[in-house]
C-alpha atoms as one frame of an Amber mdcrd trajectory, in Angstrom:
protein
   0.000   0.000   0.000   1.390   3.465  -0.789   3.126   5.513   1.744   1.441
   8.839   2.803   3.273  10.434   5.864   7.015   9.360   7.273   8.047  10.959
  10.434   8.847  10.451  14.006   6.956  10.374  16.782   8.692  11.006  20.205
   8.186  11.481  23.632   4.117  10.382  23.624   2.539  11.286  27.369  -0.367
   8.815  27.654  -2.478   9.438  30.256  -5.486   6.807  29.940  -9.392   7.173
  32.044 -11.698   4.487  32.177 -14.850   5.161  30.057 -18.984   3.388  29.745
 -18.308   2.524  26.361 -21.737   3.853  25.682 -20.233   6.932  25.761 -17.905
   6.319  22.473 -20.681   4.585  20.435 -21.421   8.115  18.878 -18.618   8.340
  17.520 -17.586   5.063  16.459 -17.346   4.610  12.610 -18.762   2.417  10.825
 -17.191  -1.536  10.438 -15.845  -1.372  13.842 -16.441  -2.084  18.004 -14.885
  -0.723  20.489 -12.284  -2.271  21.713 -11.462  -3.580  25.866  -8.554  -4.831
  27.881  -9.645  -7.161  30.401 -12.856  -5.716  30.112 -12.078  -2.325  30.619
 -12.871   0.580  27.865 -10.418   3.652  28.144 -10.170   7.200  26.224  -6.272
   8.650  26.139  -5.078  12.241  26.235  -1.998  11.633  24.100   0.728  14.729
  23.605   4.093  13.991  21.877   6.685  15.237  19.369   6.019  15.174  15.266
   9.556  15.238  13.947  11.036  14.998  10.715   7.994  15.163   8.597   7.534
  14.254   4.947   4.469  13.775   2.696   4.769  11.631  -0.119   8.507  11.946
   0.749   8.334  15.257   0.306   9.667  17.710   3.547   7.067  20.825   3.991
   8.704  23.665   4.677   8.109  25.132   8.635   5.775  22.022   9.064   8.257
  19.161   9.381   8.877  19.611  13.699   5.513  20.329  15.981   3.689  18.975
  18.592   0.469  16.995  18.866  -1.728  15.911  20.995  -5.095  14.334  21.054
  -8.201  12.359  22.574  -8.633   8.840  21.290  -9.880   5.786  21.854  -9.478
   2.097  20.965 -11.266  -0.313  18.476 -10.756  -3.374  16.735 -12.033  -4.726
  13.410 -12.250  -7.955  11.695 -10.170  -8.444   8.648  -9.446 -11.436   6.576
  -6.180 -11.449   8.022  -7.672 -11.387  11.591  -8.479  -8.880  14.345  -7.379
  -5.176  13.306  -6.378  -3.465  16.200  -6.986   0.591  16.037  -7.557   4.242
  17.129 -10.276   6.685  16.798  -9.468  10.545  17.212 -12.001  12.603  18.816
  -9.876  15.552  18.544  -6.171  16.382  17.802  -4.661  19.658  17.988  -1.674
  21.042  16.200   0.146  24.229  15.764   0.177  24.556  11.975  -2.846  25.572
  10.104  -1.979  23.758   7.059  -1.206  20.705   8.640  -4.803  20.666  10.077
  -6.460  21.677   7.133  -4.543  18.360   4.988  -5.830  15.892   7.594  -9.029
  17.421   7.135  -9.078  16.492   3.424  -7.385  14.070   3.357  -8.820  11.825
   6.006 -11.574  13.826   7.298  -9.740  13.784  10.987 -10.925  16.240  13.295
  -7.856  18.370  13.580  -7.821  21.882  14.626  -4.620  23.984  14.655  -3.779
  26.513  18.102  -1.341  28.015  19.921   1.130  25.185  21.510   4.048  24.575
  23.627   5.935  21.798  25.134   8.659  20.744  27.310  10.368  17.522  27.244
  13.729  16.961  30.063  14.150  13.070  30.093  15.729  11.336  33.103  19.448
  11.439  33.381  22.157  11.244  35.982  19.596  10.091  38.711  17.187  13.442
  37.811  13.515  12.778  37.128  12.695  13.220  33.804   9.522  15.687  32.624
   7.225  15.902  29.139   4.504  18.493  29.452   2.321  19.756  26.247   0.556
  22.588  26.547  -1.937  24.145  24.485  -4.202  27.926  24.291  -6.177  28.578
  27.299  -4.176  27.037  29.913  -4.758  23.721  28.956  -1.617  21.011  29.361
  -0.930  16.837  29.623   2.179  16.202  31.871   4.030  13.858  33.353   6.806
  13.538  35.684   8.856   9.695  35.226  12.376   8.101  36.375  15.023   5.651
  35.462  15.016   3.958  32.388  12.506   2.590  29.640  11.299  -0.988  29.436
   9.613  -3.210  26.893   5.940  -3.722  27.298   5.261  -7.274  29.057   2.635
  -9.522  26.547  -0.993  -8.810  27.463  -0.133  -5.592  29.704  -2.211  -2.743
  29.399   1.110  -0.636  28.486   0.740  -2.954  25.104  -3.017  -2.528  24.382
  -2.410   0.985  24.532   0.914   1.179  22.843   0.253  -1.337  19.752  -2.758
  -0.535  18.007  -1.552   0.107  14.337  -4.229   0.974  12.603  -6.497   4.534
  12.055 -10.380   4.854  11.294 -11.857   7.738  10.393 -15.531   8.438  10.169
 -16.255  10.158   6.674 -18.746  13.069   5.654 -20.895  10.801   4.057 -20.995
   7.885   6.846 -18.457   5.706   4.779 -15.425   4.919   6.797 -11.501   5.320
   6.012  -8.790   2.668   7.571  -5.247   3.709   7.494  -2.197   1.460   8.913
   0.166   3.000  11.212   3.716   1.436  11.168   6.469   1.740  13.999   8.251
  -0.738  16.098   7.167  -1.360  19.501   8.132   0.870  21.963   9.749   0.904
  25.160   7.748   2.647  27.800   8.371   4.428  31.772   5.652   4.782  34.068
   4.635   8.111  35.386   5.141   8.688  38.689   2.945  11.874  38.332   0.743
  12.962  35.689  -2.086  14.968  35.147  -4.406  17.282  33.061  -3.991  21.115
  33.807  -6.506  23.474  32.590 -10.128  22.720  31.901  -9.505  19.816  29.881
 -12.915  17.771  30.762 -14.734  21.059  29.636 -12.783  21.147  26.096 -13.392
  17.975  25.013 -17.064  18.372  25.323 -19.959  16.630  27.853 -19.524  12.785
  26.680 -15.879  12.930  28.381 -16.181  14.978  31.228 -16.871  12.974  33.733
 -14.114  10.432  32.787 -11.447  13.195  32.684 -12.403  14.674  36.057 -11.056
  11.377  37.516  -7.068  11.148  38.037  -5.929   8.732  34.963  -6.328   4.744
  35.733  -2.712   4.775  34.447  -0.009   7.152  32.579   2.974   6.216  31.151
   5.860   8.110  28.500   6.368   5.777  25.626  10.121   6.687  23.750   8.473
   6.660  20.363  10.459   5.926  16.947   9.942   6.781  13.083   6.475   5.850
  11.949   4.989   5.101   8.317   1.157   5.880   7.918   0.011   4.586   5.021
  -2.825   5.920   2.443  -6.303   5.599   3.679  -8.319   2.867   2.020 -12.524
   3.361   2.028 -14.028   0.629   3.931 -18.015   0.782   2.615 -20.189   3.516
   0.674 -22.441   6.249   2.446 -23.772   5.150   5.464
């Protein structure tokens, strides 16, 4: 399948709140379910580095280094090659216009573009290490960690949150789009503290409040590594 995006993603804060997964149905695409780990649903607040950016191997000039971050969830589809692990964005947020207006089009991804920031200090000589994105109106996802990364143990929830490869996308019409995401697995540290600052239940709208109000179930830093997405593929016509 043809290439769309290369870049790298780095330094991903993941802070992850149990959710009724009644409260994702509306806005669950067509062809899939949500997806559990041991019976659990979650949503994730995810902020991390976008680094060396090309599409269609192409570097954009002033849009190849920013920051992201977003609400998503997890769902799963079946394939004839099996289960298809994935992600649904509710909403990402980036700092470039254009970049939000391509994913758009593209992909019909509900991007919006704002004023951002971030800070990233990872652990060294004994210090604790600290990734904080921040975006307009005092909003922010942070996390404070120590020592050194580790792989994700089989069946963990660090896994079902780390290795979902695959991207659906709800489209105008009610079709679907399905997009593969490829990286290697990553190697992740557990927070020792993170949390939302900011109004961040109130920005993401009622259906999430009440599960961001709660401190995250769990929040870990995940290293990251250069990612492939490839071209979307339509799943099924309108509706």
């Amino acid at each position: 399948m043809p290439r769309f995006l290369t870049a790298e993603w780095r330094n991903l804060v993941m802070l992850n709140y149990e959710i009724d997964a009644a409260r994702l149905l509306p806005f669950l695409p067509g062809g899939v379910e949500v997806d559990a780990w041991n019976g659990q649903y979650f949503i994730s607040v995810v902020g991390f580095q976008f680094l060396r950016t090309r599409v269609l191997g192409v570097p954009v000039p002033f849009h190849c280094n920013f920051v992201e971050v977003n609400l998503r969830f997890y769902v799963r589809r079946r394939a004839h090659d099996g289960w298809r692990r994935g992600v649904v964005f509710v909403r990402e947020l980036v700092p470039r216009w254009a970049i939000a207006f391509v994913a758009r089009r593209v992909y019909n991804e509900n991007y919006l573009s704002c004023r951002m920031s971030h800070e990233v200090r990872l652990p060294e000589s004994g210090q604790t290490g600290l990734v904080r994105y921040g975006w307009a109106g005092g909003h922010a996802v942070m996390a404070e960690f120590s020592g050194l990364p580790e792989s994700a143990p089989p069946g963990s929830e660090e896994e079902f949150i780390t290795e979902h490869y695959w991207g659906y996308a709800r489209q105008r019409d009610g079709g679907t789009v399905e997009y593969r995401v490829e990286h290697p697995s990553w190697r992740v540290w557990r927070a020792t503290t993170a949390r939302l600052e900011g109004n961040v239940p109130a920005f993401y709208g009622n259906g999430f409040q009440e599960a961001l109000r709660q401190p995250p179930s769990s929040a870990f830093i995940a290293d990251g590594s250069a990612i492939l997405v490839q071209r979307g593929v339509r799943l099924d016509g309108p509706g």
